[in-house]
Structure formats: C-alpha cells, structure tokens
C-alpha positions as CSV (number, residue, x, y, z in Angstrom):
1,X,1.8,13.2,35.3
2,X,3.5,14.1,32.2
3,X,1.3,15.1,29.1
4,X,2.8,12.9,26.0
5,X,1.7,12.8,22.2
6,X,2.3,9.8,20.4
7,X,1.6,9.4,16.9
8,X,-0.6,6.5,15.8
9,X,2.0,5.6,12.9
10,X,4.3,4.7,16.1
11,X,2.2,2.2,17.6
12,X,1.9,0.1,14.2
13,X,4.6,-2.4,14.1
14,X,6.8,-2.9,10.7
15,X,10.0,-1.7,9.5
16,X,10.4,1.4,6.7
17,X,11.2,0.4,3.4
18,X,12.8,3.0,1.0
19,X,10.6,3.3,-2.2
20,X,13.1,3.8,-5.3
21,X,12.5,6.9,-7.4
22,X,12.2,6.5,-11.7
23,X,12.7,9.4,-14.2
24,X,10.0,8.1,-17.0
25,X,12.6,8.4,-19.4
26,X,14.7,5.4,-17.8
27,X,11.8,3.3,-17.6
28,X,9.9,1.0,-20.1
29,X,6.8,-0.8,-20.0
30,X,8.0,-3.9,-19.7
31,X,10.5,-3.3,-17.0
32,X,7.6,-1.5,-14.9
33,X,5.4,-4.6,-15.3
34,X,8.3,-7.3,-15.0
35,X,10.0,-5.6,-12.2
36,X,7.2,-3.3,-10.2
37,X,3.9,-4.4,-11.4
38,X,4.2,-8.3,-11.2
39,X,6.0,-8.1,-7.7
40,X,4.1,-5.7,-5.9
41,X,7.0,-3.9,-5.7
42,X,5.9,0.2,-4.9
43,X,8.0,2.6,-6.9
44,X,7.5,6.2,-7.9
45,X,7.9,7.5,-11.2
46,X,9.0,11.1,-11.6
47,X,8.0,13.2,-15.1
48,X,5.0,13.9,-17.6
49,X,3.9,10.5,-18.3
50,X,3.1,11.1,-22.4
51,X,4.5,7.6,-24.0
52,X,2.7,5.0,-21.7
53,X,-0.6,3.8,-22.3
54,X,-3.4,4.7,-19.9
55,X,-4.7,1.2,-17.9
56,X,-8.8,0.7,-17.9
C-alpha cells in the first residue's frame, strides 16, 4: 500500500477567493467601511496605519 499525505485544507470543500491588497494611502475611512466593513468583504491593508482611528 502506498503511504499518502493529504492535507486537511484539501478535504474542506470551497473555492479560493483572491483577497485585494490596499496601500493605506489609497484608502479612506469611509471607503473601508462602505466597501470592506459593511460587506464582509476581507481585504488587507499594507503600511503604518497613523491616520485612522483605533476601533474599541
């Protein structure tokens, strides 16, 4: 018998979704909230965040 590995994340039904990338400085609050935040929509955001506010 042949001796296999098969990663867990290959039995899990689902398709791969790209996440889209943001440089900070192309991004304002409101788009992140109207267009990310409000749809569940993941995205990551690259750079120092300095100008946004932190959420409590």
């Amino acid at each position: 018998m042949e001796n296999t590995i098969t990663k867990v994340i290959d039995l899990v039904p689902g398709k791969v979704t790209p996440i889209l990338v943001i440089d900070i400085n192309e991004l304002d609050e409101d788009t992140f909230w109207k267009n990310f935040v409000c749809t569940h929509t993941p995205v990551i955001v690259k750079g120092p965040v300095t100008k946004l506010a932190a959420l409590w």
